[in-house]
N, C-alpha and C positions, 0 to 999 in steps of 0.2 A: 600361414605357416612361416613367411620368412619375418613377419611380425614376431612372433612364435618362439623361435633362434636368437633374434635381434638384439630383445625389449631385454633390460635386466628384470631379475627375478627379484618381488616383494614379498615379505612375507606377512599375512594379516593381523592385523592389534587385537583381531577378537577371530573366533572360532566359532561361535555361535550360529545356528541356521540362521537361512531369512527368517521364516517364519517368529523365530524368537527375538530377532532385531529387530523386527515392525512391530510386536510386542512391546519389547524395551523402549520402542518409541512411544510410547502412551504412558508406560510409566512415566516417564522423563516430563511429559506436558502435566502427570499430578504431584510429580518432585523437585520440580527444579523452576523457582518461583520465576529468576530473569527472563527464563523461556515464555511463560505463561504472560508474561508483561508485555515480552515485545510480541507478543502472536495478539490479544487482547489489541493492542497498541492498530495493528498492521489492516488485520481483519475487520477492523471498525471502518477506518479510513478506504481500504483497499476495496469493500463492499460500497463506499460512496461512489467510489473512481469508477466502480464495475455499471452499477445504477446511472449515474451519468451518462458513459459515452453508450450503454443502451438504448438510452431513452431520448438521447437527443439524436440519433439514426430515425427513431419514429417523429420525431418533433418537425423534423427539416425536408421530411418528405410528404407531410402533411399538409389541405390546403394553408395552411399557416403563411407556408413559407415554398411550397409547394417546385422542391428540389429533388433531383436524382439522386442517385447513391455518390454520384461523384465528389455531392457538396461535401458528405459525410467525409471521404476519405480526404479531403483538402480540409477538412478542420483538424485530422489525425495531425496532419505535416506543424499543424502548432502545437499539438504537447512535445514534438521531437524536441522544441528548444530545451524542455525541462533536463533530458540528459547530459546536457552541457554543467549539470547544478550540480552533477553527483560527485568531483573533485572537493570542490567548496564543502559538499556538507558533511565528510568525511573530516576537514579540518575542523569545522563546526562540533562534531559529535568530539572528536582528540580532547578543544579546548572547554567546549560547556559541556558535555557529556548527554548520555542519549534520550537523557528525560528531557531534558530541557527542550533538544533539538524534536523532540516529539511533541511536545505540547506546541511551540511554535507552530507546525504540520499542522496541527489541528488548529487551531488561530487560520491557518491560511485555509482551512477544510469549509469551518465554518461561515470562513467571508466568501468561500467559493459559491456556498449555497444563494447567500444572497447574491452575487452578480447573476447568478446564473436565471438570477427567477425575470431579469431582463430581457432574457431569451424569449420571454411572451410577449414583446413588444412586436414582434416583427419588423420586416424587413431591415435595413443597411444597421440601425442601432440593435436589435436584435441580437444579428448575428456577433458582431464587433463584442455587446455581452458574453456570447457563447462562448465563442473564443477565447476572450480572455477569463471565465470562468474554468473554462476547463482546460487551460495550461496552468491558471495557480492548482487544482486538483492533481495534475498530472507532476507540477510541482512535487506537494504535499508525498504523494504518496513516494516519490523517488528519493525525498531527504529521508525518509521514516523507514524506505526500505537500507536507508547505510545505517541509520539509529541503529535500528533493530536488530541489524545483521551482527554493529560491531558490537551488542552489546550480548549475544548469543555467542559468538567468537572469543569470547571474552572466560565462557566458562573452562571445560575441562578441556583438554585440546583432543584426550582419546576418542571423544565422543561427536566431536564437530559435523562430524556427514549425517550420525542421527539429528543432531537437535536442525538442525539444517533443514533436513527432511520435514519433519514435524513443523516445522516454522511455515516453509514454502506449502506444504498440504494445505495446513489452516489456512494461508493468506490465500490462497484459490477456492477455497471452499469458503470463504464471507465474499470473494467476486464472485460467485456462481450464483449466490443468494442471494448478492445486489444486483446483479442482472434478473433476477427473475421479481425480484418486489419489485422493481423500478420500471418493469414493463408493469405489473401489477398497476402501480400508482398512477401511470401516465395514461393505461386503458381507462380505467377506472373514474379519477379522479381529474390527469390533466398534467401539463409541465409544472404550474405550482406544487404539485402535491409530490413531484420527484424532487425538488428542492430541500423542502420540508424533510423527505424522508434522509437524502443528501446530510441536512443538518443534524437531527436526530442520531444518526450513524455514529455520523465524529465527534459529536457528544457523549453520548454511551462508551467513550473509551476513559474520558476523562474521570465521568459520574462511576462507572466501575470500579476504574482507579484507585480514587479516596474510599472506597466503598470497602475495596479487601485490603484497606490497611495505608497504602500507599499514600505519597506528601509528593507536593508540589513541589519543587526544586527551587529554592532560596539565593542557591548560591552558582557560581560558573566554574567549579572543580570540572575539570574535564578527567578524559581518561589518564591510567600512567602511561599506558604504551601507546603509541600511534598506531591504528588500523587502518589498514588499507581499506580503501572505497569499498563496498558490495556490486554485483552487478548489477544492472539496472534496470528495471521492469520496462522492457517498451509500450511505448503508447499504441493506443488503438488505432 
Protein backbone atom coordinates (compact mmCIF):
# COMPACT_ATOMS: atom_id res chain seq x y z
CA UNK A 1 0.00 0.00 0.00
CA UNK A 2 2.56 2.58 0.75
CA UNK A 3 4.22 1.28 -2.52
CA UNK A 4 0.82 2.16 -3.71
CA UNK A 5 0.80 6.07 -2.65
CA UNK A 6 4.43 6.40 -3.40
CA UNK A 7 5.22 5.11 -7.06
CA UNK A 8 4.00 7.74 -9.77
CA UNK A 9 1.33 6.81 -11.77
CA UNK A 10 2.00 5.28 -15.57
CA UNK A 11 -0.29 5.07 -17.97
CA UNK A 12 -0.01 1.85 -20.49
CA UNK A 13 1.07 2.19 -24.43
CA UNK A 14 -1.47 -0.47 -25.15
CA UNK A 15 -4.87 -1.46 -23.57
CA UNK A 16 -5.04 -4.70 -24.82
CA UNK A 17 -5.76 -8.08 -22.68
CA UNK A 18 -3.12 -10.39 -21.82
CA UNK A 19 -4.47 -12.94 -23.54
CA UNK A 20 -4.40 -10.82 -26.82
CA UNK A 21 -0.80 -9.52 -26.16
CA UNK A 22 0.54 -13.25 -26.07
CA UNK A 23 -1.44 -13.52 -29.25
CA UNK A 24 0.31 -10.34 -30.78
CA UNK A 25 3.39 -12.09 -29.63
CA UNK A 26 3.14 -14.75 -32.44
CA UNK A 27 2.10 -12.68 -34.77
CA UNK A 28 5.05 -10.56 -34.42
CA UNK A 29 7.59 -13.89 -34.71
CA UNK A 30 5.55 -14.40 -38.37
CA UNK A 31 5.81 -10.52 -39.16
CA UNK A 32 8.69 -9.11 -38.09
CA UNK A 33 11.62 -10.72 -39.96
CA UNK A 34 14.67 -9.20 -37.42
CA UNK A 35 12.77 -10.87 -34.71
CA UNK A 36 12.67 -14.35 -36.51
CA UNK A 37 16.75 -13.79 -37.28
CA UNK A 38 17.80 -13.19 -34.05
CA UNK A 39 15.53 -16.07 -32.21
CA UNK A 40 16.68 -18.48 -35.28
CA UNK A 41 20.21 -16.98 -34.49
CA UNK A 42 19.88 -17.70 -30.49
CA UNK A 43 17.86 -20.91 -30.29
CA UNK A 44 20.45 -22.73 -32.55
CA UNK A 45 23.48 -21.84 -30.50
CA UNK A 46 21.46 -21.46 -27.12
CA UNK A 47 20.18 -25.38 -27.69
CA UNK A 48 24.25 -26.33 -28.17
CA UNK A 49 24.99 -24.42 -24.68
CA UNK A 50 21.95 -26.28 -23.09
CA UNK A 51 23.25 -29.88 -24.63
CA UNK A 52 26.57 -29.36 -23.43
CA UNK A 53 26.67 -28.35 -19.95
CA UNK A 54 23.90 -31.44 -19.79
CA UNK A 55 25.78 -33.77 -20.89
CA UNK A 56 28.93 -33.15 -19.49
CA UNK A 57 27.28 -33.39 -15.64
CA UNK A 58 26.63 -37.17 -16.96
CA UNK A 59 30.14 -37.40 -18.67
CA UNK A 60 32.26 -36.32 -15.40
CA UNK A 61 30.47 -38.45 -13.05
CA UNK A 62 30.83 -41.49 -15.03
CA UNK A 63 33.53 -44.21 -14.76
CA UNK A 64 35.30 -42.09 -17.25
CA UNK A 65 36.31 -39.71 -15.01
CA UNK A 66 34.35 -40.93 -12.14
CA UNK A 67 33.68 -37.32 -10.26
CA UNK A 68 30.90 -35.93 -7.82
CA UNK A 69 28.59 -33.26 -8.68
CA UNK A 70 31.03 -31.02 -7.27
CA UNK A 71 33.39 -31.38 -10.23
CA UNK A 72 30.30 -30.28 -12.40
CA UNK A 73 29.81 -27.03 -10.35
CA UNK A 74 33.68 -25.96 -10.34
CA UNK A 75 33.63 -26.26 -14.28
CA UNK A 76 30.36 -23.69 -13.95
CA UNK A 77 32.90 -21.08 -12.14
CA UNK A 78 34.75 -21.10 -15.84
CA UNK A 79 31.98 -19.93 -18.21
CA UNK A 80 31.46 -17.06 -15.27
CA UNK A 81 34.60 -15.59 -17.05
CA UNK A 82 32.47 -15.30 -20.33
CA UNK A 83 30.30 -12.32 -18.52
CA UNK A 84 33.07 -10.26 -18.36
CA UNK A 85 32.78 -10.31 -22.60
CA UNK A 86 29.36 -8.75 -22.52
CA UNK A 87 30.71 -4.82 -22.39
CA UNK A 88 33.02 -5.68 -25.53
CA UNK A 89 30.49 -7.37 -27.64
CA UNK A 90 27.98 -4.70 -27.23
CA UNK A 91 30.92 -2.31 -28.90
CA UNK A 92 31.41 -5.09 -31.27
CA UNK A 93 27.62 -5.39 -32.43
CA UNK A 94 27.70 -0.67 -32.37
CA UNK A 95 30.70 -1.10 -34.71
CA UNK A 96 30.22 -4.46 -37.03
CA UNK A 97 26.73 -4.97 -36.51
CA UNK A 98 24.79 -8.12 -35.34
CA UNK A 99 25.19 -10.33 -38.16
CA UNK A 100 28.51 -10.28 -38.25
CA UNK A 101 28.99 -10.50 -34.33
CA UNK A 102 26.73 -13.57 -34.86
CA UNK A 103 28.35 -15.59 -37.39
CA UNK A 104 31.54 -15.05 -35.47
CA UNK A 105 29.49 -16.82 -32.20
CA UNK A 106 29.01 -19.45 -34.30
CA UNK A 107 32.79 -19.76 -35.56
CA UNK A 108 33.45 -19.96 -31.79
CA UNK A 109 30.04 -22.63 -31.47
CA UNK A 110 31.60 -24.80 -34.06
CA UNK A 111 35.36 -24.87 -32.70
CA UNK A 112 33.63 -25.42 -29.34
CA UNK A 113 32.22 -28.81 -30.72
CA UNK A 114 35.63 -29.98 -31.65
CA UNK A 115 37.66 -29.00 -28.37
CA UNK A 116 34.96 -30.38 -26.63
CA UNK A 117 35.13 -34.00 -28.16
CA UNK A 118 38.62 -33.91 -26.17
CA UNK A 119 36.75 -34.33 -23.25
CA UNK A 120 36.93 -38.32 -24.09
CA UNK A 121 40.40 -38.42 -23.48
CA UNK A 122 40.06 -38.37 -19.84
CA UNK A 123 41.72 -37.43 -17.08
CA UNK A 124 44.07 -33.97 -16.42
CA UNK A 125 43.88 -33.23 -20.54
CA UNK A 126 40.35 -34.15 -20.73
CA UNK A 127 39.13 -32.04 -18.36
CA UNK A 128 41.47 -28.85 -19.37
CA UNK A 129 39.46 -29.69 -23.07
CA UNK A 130 36.24 -29.42 -21.13
CA UNK A 131 36.88 -26.58 -19.75
CA UNK A 132 37.90 -24.73 -22.20
CA UNK A 133 35.29 -26.01 -24.58
CA UNK A 134 32.67 -24.84 -22.67
CA UNK A 135 33.68 -21.27 -21.78
CA UNK A 136 34.24 -20.59 -25.67
CA UNK A 137 30.20 -21.88 -25.77
CA UNK A 138 29.46 -19.99 -22.89
CA UNK A 139 31.31 -17.35 -24.83
CA UNK A 140 29.37 -17.74 -28.02
CA UNK A 141 26.20 -17.80 -26.59
CA UNK A 142 26.74 -14.35 -24.28
CA UNK A 143 27.97 -12.27 -27.41
CA UNK A 144 24.84 -13.58 -29.54
CA UNK A 145 22.63 -12.94 -26.53
CA UNK A 146 23.78 -8.72 -26.96
CA UNK A 147 23.64 -9.48 -31.01
CA UNK A 148 20.35 -10.46 -30.78
CA UNK A 149 18.92 -8.32 -28.17
CA UNK A 150 20.35 -5.02 -29.88
CA UNK A 151 19.20 -5.96 -33.00
CA UNK A 152 15.41 -6.78 -31.51
CA UNK A 153 15.83 -3.21 -29.69
CA UNK A 154 16.41 -1.81 -32.69
CA UNK A 155 12.76 -2.22 -33.96
CA UNK A 156 9.65 -0.34 -32.93
CA UNK A 157 10.21 0.84 -29.43
CA UNK A 158 6.24 0.48 -28.67
CA UNK A 159 6.54 -2.92 -28.75
CA UNK A 160 10.05 -3.94 -27.09
CA UNK A 161 8.68 -6.06 -23.94
CA UNK A 162 6.65 -8.13 -26.66
CA UNK A 163 9.27 -8.82 -29.07
CA UNK A 164 11.51 -9.42 -25.91
CA UNK A 165 9.17 -11.92 -24.64
CA UNK A 166 9.03 -13.85 -27.86
CA UNK A 167 12.75 -13.69 -28.11
CA UNK A 168 13.54 -14.98 -24.52
CA UNK A 169 10.64 -17.99 -24.77
CA UNK A 170 12.15 -19.23 -28.04
CA UNK A 171 15.73 -19.00 -26.64
CA UNK A 172 14.64 -21.29 -23.67
CA UNK A 173 12.54 -23.57 -25.42
CA UNK A 174 15.73 -24.68 -28.16
CA UNK A 175 17.70 -24.96 -24.22
CA UNK A 176 15.00 -27.24 -23.14
CA UNK A 177 15.49 -29.20 -26.40
CA UNK A 178 19.06 -29.16 -26.20
CA UNK A 179 19.06 -30.46 -22.84
CA UNK A 180 16.96 -33.35 -23.67
CA UNK A 181 18.69 -34.45 -27.22
CA UNK A 182 22.02 -34.16 -25.57
CA UNK A 183 21.07 -36.59 -22.72
CA UNK A 184 19.53 -38.49 -25.73
CA UNK A 185 22.84 -38.45 -27.65
CA UNK A 186 25.17 -39.18 -24.60
CA UNK A 187 22.79 -42.35 -23.36
CA UNK A 188 22.55 -43.45 -26.57
CA UNK A 189 25.48 -42.88 -28.51
CA UNK A 190 28.21 -41.43 -26.15
CA UNK A 191 30.20 -37.84 -25.60
CA UNK A 192 31.21 -37.85 -29.37
CA UNK A 193 27.81 -37.91 -30.50
CA UNK A 194 26.96 -34.68 -28.05
CA UNK A 195 29.66 -32.95 -29.86
CA UNK A 196 28.43 -33.89 -33.15
CA UNK A 197 25.01 -32.81 -32.15
CA UNK A 198 26.80 -29.52 -30.50
CA UNK A 199 28.05 -28.89 -34.13
CA UNK A 200 24.93 -29.70 -36.24
CA UNK A 201 23.07 -26.97 -33.92
CA UNK A 202 25.26 -23.91 -34.67
CA UNK A 203 25.18 -25.02 -38.14
CA UNK A 204 21.47 -25.09 -38.73
CA UNK A 205 21.58 -21.29 -37.95
CA UNK A 206 23.82 -20.54 -40.48
CA UNK A 207 22.42 -23.26 -43.30
CA UNK A 208 18.90 -21.73 -42.39
CA UNK A 209 20.02 -18.44 -42.85
CA UNK A 210 21.09 -18.35 -46.56
CA UNK A 211 18.24 -20.73 -46.96
CA UNK A 212 15.30 -17.84 -46.23
CA UNK A 213 16.97 -15.46 -48.16
CA UNK A 214 19.65 -14.01 -45.93
CA UNK A 215 23.64 -13.00 -47.07
CA UNK A 216 26.60 -13.12 -45.23
CA UNK A 217 27.76 -9.84 -43.96
CA UNK A 218 30.58 -8.34 -46.54
CA UNK A 219 31.16 -5.51 -44.91
CA UNK A 220 31.74 -3.93 -40.99
CA UNK A 221 28.69 -1.13 -41.00
CA UNK A 222 27.87 -1.30 -37.66
CA UNK A 223 24.80 0.08 -35.97
CA UNK A 224 23.64 4.07 -36.04
CA UNK A 225 22.90 4.17 -32.53
CA UNK A 226 24.86 2.68 -29.74
CA UNK A 227 22.95 -0.06 -27.64
CA UNK A 228 23.53 -0.68 -24.44
CA UNK A 229 24.87 -4.42 -23.52
CA UNK A 230 21.75 -6.96 -23.00
CA UNK A 231 21.80 -8.79 -19.88
CA UNK A 232 23.59 -11.81 -19.71
CA UNK A 233 22.58 -15.33 -19.57
CA UNK A 234 24.34 -17.04 -16.50
CA UNK A 235 26.28 -19.90 -16.87
CA UNK A 236 25.31 -23.28 -15.59
Amino acid sequence: MALGATLPTTVPAVRDGYPALLADTLHMLRTEKELRRSVLFQVTVFGGFSAAWTAVALLVTRPRYDMGTQAVGVLTLVGAGSTFLAPSAGKWVDRYGADRVNLWRVAAGLATAGVLVGGSLGGVAGIVALAAGLLLIDVAVQCGQVANQARIFALRPEIHSRLNTCYITCSFLGASAGSLLGTRAYTLFGWWAVCALIAIAVAAAVVTHLVGGGRLPMTGAGAKDAIEPAPTIPSR
